[in-house]
N, C-alpha and C positions, 0 to 999 in steps of 0.2 A: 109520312111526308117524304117525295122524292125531290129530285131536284127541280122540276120543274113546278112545282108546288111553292115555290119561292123566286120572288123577283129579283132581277142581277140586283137594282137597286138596294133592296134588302140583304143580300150577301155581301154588298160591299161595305155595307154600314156594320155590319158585323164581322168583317176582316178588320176594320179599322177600331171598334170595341176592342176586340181581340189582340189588338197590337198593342191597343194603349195598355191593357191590362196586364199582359206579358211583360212590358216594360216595369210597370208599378210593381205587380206580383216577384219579381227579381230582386228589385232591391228590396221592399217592404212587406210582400204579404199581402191579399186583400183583393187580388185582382177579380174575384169571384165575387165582390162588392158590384163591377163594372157588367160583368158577363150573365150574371143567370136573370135581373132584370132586363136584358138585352133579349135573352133566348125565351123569354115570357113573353117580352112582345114582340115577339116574332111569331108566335104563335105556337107553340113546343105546349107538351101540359108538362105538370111539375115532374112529374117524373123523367120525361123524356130530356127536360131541362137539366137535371141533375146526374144525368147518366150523359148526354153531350157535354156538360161543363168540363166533364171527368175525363172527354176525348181531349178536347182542347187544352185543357191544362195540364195533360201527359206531354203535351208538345211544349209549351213553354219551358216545365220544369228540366225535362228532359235537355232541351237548347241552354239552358244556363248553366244545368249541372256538368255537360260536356265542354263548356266553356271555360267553368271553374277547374275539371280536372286536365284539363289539356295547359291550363295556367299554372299548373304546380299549386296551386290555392286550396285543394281539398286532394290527398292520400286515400284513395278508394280502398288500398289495400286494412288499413288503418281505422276501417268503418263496417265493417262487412257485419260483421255481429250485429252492431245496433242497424244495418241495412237490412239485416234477415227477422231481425224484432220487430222492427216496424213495418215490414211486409206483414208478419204473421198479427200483430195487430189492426191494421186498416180493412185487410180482409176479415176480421173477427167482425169490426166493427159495421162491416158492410152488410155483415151476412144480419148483424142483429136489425139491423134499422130494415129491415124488410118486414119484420114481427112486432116491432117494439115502436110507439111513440118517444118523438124527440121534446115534447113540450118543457117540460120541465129544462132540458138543458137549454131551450129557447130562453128560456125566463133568466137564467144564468148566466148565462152566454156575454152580454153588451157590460156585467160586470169585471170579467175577466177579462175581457176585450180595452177596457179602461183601464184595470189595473197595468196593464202592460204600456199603453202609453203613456200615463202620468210614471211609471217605475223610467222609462227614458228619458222624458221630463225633465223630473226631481232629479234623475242623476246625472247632469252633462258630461261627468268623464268615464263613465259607464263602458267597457268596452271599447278604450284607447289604445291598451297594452296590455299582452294575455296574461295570466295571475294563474296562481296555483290552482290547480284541479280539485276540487270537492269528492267528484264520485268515481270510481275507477270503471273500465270498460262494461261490465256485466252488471251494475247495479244503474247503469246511465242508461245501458240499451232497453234495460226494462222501463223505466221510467218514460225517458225524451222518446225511445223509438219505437217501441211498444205502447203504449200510453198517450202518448200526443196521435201514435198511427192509427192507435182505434180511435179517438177521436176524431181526423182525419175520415176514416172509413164511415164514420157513424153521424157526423155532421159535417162538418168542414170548416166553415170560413174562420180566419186568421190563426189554419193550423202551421202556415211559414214563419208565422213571429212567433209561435209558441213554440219552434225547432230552434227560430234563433235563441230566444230567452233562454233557453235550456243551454244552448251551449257557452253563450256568456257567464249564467251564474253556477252551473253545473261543474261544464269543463274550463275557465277560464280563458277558453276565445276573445281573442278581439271580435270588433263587431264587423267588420269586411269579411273576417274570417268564420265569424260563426252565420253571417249570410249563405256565403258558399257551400258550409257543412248543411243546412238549413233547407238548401233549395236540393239538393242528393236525396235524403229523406221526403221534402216534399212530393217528389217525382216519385220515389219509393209507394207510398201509401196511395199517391194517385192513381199510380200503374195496379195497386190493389185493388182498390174502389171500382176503377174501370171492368176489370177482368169481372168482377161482379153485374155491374150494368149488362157488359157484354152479354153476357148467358144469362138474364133475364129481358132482352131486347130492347131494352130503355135507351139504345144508343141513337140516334137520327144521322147518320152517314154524312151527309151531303151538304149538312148544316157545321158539322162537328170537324169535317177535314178542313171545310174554308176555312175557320176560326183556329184550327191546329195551325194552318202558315200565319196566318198573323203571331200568333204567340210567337212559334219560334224565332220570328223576326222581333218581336218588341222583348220577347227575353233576351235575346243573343246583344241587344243593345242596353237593356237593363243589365245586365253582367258585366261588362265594358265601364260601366258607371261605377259600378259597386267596386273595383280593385283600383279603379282611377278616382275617386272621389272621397271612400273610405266614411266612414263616422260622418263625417260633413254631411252626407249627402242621407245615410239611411238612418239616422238617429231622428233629423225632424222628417223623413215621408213616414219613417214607425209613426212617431206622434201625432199626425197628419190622419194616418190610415186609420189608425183606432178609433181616432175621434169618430172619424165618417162612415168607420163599418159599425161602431156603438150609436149613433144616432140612427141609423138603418135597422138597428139588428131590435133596437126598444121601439122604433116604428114600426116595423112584422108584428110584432109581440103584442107591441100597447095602443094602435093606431085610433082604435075611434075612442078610445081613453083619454088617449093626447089632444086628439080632435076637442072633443066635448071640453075638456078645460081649457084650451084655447077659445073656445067657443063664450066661455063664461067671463074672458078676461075682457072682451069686448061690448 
């Protein structure tokens, strides 16, 4: 697919997907909720879809995390370990999901995805004020940046709430602050993922640099929000986002299931 294989119309509707998702994706996680339905109907196949997602969402990540560290909000220096885990994870994870089926973590998946939002929920003061540290540097990077980055590489969606969740109940981050550390790593594992696409051709150029400017621009304003608004603002779009990437993620999974019993209720 080149550029002219696509209508201005159609690229603008997908600059503007892409903006709003970089904005969401910033403060909450999730924006690949908005974007890979977008690049499906756009006509991409699933592969090509999920190797563009991976352009675009390098642009986002990448605009929030230079936003966060030019704010003094995230110490680059201070992260570089669990920054080199979670490279070496996402690419692990990339490389596997070329050979290996994801069903099973499909099936799994809209659970975790729950847990994470009723866990914000139920806690209203969840990440007010930082709290003592659980795991020390080498036992976290394996875990949150390794761990979360192969998952990241091997499936993806709401792998930014799960960098957040890690560092709120991990490292005792506030939740502004474990945002910022959260979207460093995202960008991390993305820039994995990608590098993989890259060199198996899965990437659609044309489609994937429009939707990079949008993100930058809807992250760089998500980021803005997250150190200006704090808890307030990304405690209910977490609980917000779970809910509506876990009704999505059980609809892929269980759709003419859901159907059918809906079917019967009428």
């Amino acid at each position: 697919m080149d550029w002219l294989a696509v209508s201005p119309l159609v690229f603008a509707l997908l600059f503007l997907v892409s903006l709003l998702a970089g904005f969401i994706d910033s403060i909450a996680g999730g924006g690949g909720l908005i974007t890979l339905p977008a690049l499906l109907a756009a006509g991409l196949s699933p592969a090509q879809t999920l190797g563009t997602n991976k352009l675009q969402s390098v642009g986002g990540s990448f605009s929030a995390s230079l936003y966060f560290i030019r704010r003094r909000a995230v110490d680059i220096g201070d992260q570089k370990l669990t920054i080199a885990m979670t490279f070496i994870g996402s690419m692990t994870g990339a490389i596997l999901i070329q050979h290996l089926r994801a069903d099973l973590l499909r099936q799994v998946l809209p659970l975790l995805v729950i847990g994470i939002g009723l866990y914000f929920l139920l806690m209203p003061h969840i990440g007010e004020d930082d709290r003592k540290r659980r795991l020390s540097a080498w036992p976290f990077a394996l875990v949150a940046g390794c761990g979360v980055g192969f998952y990241d590489g091997f499936f993806g969606p709401g792998a930014g709430s799960f960098y957040a969740l890690a560092y709120v109940t991990l490292c005792g981050f506030n939740l502004a602050k474990s945002t910022a550390h959260a979207k460093v790593l995202n960008f991390t594992s993305n820039l994995g993922g990608l590098l993989l696409f890259i060199f198996t051709g899965k990437v659609v150029w044309s489609v994937g640099i429009v939707m990079l400017a949008g993100q930058i621009l809807g992250a760089r304003l998500g980021a803005r929000m997250v150190l200006a608004r704090g808890q307030r603002l990304i405690r209910p779009t977490i609980v917000a986002v779970s809910l509506l990437m876990s009704l999505k993620l059980l609809y892929d999974s269980h759709g003419s299931a859901i159907a059918l019993w809906l079917s019967t209720l009428w």
